[in-house]
C-alpha positions in Angstrom: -68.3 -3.1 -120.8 -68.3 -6.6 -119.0 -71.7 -7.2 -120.5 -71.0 -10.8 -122.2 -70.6 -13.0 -119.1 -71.4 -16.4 -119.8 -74.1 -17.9 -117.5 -71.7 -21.0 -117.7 -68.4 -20.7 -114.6 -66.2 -23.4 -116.2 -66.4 -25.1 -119.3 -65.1 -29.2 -118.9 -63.3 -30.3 -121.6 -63.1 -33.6 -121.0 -61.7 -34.9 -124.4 -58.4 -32.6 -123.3 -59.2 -33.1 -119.4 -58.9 -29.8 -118.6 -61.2 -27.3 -117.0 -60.9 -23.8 -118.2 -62.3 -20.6 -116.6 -64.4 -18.3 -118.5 -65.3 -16.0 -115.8 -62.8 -13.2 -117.4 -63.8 -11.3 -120.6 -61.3 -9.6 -123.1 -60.9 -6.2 -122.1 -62.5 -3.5 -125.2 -61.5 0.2 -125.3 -64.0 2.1 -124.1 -65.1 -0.6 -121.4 -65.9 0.4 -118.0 -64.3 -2.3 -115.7 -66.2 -3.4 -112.1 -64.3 -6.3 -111.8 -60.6 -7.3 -111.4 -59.4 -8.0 -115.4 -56.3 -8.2 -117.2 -55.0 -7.2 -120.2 -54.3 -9.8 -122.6 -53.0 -7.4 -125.7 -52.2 -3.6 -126.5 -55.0 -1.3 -127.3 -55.0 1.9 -129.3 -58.1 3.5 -128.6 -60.0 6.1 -130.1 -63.2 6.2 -127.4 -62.9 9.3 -124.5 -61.8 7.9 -122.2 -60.0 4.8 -123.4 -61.0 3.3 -119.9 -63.1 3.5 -117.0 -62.0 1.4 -114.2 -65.0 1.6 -111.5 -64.7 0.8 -107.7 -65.0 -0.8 -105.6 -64.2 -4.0 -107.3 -62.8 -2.6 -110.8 -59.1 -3.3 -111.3 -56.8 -4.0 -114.1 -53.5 -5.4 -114.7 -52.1 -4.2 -117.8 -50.1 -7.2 -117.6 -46.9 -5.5 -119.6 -49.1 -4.5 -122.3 -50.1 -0.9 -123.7 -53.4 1.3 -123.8 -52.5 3.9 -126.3 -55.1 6.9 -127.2 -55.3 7.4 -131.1 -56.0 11.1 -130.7 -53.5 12.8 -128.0 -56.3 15.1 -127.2 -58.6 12.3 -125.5 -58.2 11.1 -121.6 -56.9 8.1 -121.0 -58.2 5.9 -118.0 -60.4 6.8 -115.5 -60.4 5.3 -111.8 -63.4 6.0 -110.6 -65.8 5.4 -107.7 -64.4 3.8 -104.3 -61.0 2.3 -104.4 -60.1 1.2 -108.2 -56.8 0.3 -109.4 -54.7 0.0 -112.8 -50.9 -2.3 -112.4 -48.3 -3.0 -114.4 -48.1 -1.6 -118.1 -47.8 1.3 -120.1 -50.3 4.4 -120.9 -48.8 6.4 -123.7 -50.3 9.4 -126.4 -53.2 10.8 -124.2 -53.7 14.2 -123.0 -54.0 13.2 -119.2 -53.2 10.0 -119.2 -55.0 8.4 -115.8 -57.3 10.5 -113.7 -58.5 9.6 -110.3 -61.7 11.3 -109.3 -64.8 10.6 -107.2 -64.3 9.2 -104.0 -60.9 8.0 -104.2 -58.6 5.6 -102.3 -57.7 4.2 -105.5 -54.5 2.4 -106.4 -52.0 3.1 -109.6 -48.7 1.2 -108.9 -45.7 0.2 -111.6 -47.0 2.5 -114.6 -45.1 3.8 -117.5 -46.6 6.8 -119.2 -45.0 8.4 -122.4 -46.1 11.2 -124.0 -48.7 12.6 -122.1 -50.3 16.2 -123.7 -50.8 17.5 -120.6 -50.4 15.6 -117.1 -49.4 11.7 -116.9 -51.3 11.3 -113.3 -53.9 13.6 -112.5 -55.4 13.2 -108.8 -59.1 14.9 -108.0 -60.0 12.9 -104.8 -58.5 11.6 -101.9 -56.7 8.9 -99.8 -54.9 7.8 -103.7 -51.7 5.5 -103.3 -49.5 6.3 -106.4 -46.2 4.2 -106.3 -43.6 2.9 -108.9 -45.3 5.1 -111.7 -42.6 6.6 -114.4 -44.2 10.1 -116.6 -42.0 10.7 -119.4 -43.6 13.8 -120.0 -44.8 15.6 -123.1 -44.4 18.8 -124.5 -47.6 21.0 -123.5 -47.2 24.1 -121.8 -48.5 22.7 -118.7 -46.9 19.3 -119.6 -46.6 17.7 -115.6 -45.9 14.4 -113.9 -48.0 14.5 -111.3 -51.0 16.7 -110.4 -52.7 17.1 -107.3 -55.6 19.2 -107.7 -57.0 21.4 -105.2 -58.8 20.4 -102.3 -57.1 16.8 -103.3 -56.2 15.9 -99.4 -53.8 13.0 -98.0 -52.6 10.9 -101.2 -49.5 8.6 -101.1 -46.9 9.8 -103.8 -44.1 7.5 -103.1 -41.3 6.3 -105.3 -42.2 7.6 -108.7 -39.6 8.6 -111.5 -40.8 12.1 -114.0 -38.2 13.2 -116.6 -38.7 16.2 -118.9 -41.9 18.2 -117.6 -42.7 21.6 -119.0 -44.3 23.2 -115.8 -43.6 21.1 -112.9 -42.5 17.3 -112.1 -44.8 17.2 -109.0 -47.4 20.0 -108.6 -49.5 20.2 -105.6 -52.6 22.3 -105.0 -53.9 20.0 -102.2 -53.4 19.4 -98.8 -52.0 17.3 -96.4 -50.2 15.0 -99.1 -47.1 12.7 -98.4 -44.6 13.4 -101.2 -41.6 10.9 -100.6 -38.4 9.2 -102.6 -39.7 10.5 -105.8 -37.2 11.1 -108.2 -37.2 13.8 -110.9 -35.2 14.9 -113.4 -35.1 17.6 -116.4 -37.9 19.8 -115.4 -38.2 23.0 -117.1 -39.8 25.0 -114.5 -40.6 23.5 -111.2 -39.3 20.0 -109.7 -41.9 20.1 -107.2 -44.6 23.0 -106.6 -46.6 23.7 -103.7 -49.2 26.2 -104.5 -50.8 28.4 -102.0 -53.9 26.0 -101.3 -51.5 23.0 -101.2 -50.5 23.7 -97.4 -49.7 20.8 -94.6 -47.5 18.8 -96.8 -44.5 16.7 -96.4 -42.2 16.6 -98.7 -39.3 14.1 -97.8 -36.0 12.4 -99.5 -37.1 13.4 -103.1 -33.8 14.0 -105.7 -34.6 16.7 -107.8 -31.8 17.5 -110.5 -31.2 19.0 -113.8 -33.8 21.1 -113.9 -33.9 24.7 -115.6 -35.8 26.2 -112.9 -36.8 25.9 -109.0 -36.3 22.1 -107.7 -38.9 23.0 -104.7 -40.8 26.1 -105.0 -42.8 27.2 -101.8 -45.8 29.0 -101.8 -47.6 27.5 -99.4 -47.7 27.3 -95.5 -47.2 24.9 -93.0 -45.4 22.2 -95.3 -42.4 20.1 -94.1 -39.3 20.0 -96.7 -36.8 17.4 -95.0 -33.9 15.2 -96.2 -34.7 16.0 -99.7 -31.5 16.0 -102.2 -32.1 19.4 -104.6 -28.8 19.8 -107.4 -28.1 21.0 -110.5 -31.0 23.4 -111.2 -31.4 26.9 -111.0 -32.4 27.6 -107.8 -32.7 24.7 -105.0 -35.4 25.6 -102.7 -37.4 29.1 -102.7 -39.8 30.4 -100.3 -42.1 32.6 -101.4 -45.2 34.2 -99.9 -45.9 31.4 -97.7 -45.4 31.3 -93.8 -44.5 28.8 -91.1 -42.6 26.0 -93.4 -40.1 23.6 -91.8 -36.9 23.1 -94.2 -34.6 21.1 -92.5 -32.0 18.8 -93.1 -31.8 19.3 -97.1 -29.0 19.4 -99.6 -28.8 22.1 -102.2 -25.8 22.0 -104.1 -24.5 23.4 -107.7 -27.5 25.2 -108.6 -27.1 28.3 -110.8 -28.0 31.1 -108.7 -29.5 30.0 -105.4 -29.4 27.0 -102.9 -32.0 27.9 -100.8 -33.6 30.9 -100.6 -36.5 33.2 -99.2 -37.5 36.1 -102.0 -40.0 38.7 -101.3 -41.6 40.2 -98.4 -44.6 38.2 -97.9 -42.5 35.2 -95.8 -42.7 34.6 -92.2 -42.5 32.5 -89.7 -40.1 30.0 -91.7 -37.7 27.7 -90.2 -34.2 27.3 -92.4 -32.5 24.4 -90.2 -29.8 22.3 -90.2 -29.2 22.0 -94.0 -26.5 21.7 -96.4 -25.9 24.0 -99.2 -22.6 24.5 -101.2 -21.2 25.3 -104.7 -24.4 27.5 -105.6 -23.9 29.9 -107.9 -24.7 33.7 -106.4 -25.1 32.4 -102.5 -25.9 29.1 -100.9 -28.2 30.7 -98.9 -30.2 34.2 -99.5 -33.0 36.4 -98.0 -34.1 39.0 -100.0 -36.2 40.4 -97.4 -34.1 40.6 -94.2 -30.6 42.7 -94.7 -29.9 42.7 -91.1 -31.4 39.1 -90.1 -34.3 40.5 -88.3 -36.9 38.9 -89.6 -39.7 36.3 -88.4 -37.7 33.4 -90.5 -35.3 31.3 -88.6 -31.8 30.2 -90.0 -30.1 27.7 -87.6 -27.2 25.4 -87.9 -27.4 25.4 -91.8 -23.5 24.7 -93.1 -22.8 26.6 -96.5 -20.2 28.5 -97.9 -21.6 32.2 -99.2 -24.8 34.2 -98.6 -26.4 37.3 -98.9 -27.2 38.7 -96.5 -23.7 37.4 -94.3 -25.5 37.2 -91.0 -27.4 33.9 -92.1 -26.8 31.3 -90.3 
């Protein structure tokens, strides 16, 4: 809890002639951190959370070290208040494993998290910078990289690694996020999901591969899907129920059934442009809701091999 500061900054040792610092306390689980510590040695905790990092003026640097949770059904570590971060070491066994909640513009760079129950970075507030974090998720049945809750608004997700989620790699519920040159691999369901209150989105040069289900699922409106590298799953990108998205400049190659697709009747006002899409297996490109290409969606200058119906473009 930081409550054992010594009213004495430096301590002379003048037998040794040196001067050492005791203005930084060992970090305990269950502490809540207001200053800017770090870790000097892996913790396995047993308190709910392990950790609550407070800002502004909480950070820790894990320093290569580990914060474990004893019971996987306990949170991990909290950034709270204005602007708290967590650096550099590993979060492993919790159910979410960090949460960032309040008033946001927190900070959670160069993570590895193992073995999360449920979601290795959950995000409930605003104006968050997540970078160099890498989920190796668990095996709930919502098990998820990355979670951006709804109304979570205009977070930085850029340059993150998730291998092996259940439900979705990146799922978004929020607005107005910046999704870009994440990598994710092995996802059972969804690579990245855009739900229908996660609208205004860009989601840009993300590889998504190997997944068993939808690499970028679309059910949202007025996102931005650009230069994003979708192969290897089941279906590349699918729009569904959600109006006025911009996919452009994509590839979607050797998926099972589709490369990029529009399925329903409840999409309009989407623009297919410019993308690439080959070696897919039913059609590269497919519109179950326009046999004659009459529809409100626009496919322009996409290059592909086979779809359905033939008058895509």
């Amino acid at each position: 809890m930081n409550k054992h500061q010594t009213p004495f900054g430096l301590i002379l040792a003048s037998s040794l002639g040196l001067t050492i610092s005791l203005n930084s306390f060992a970090v305990s689980c269950g502490d809540t951190i207001t200053t800017q510590e770090t870790l000097t040695e892996d913790l396995l905790c047993t308190d709910n959370p392990a950790l609550t990092i407070s800002g502004p003026g909480g950070g820790l640097d894990l320093a290569g070290f580990t914060v474990e949770c004893s019971d996987s059904s306990n949170e991990g570590i909290y950034l709270t208040g204005l602007a708290a971060s967590v650096t550099s070491g590993e979060v492993t066994n919790c159910f979410n494993s960090i949460l960032l909640v309040d008033d946001g513009v927190h900070s959670v760079t160069d993570i590895e998290i193992t073995e999360p129950d449920e979601v290795g970075v959950v995000i409930d507030s605003n104006s968050n910078f997540v970078t160099g974090v890498q989920v190796i998720a668990g095996s709930g049945d919502f098990a998820t990289g990355i979670n951006i809750e709804d109304p979570a608004s205009y977070n930085q997700i850029l340059g993150n690694f998730v291998e092996g989620a259940v439900f979705a790699g990146i799922y978004v519920e929020g607005r107005g996020n910046n999704i870009t040159s994440n990598e994710i691999v092995g996802s059972d369901n969804f690579g990245i999901r855009l739900d229908p209150d996660g609208f205004s989105n860009l989601i840009l040069q993300n590889i998504i591969d190997g997944g068993a289900g939808i690499g970028i699922a679309v059910n949202s409106d007025f996102n931005l899907i650009s230069q994003n590298s979708i192969n290897n799953n089941q279906t590349g990108i699918s729009i569904e129920s959600a109006d006025n998205n911009t996919v452009n400049i994509n590839t979607s190659d050797n998926n099972s059934v589709y490369g990029i697709a529009i399925q329903g009747t409840d999409a309009n006002f989407n623009s297919i442009l410019s993308n690439s899409a080959d070696n897919n297996g039913d059609f590269d490109l497919f519109a179950s809701d326009d046999p004659d290409c009459t529809s409100t969606n626009n496919w322009i200058g996409n290059s592909f091999t086979t779809s359905d119906p033939g008058c895509l473009n």
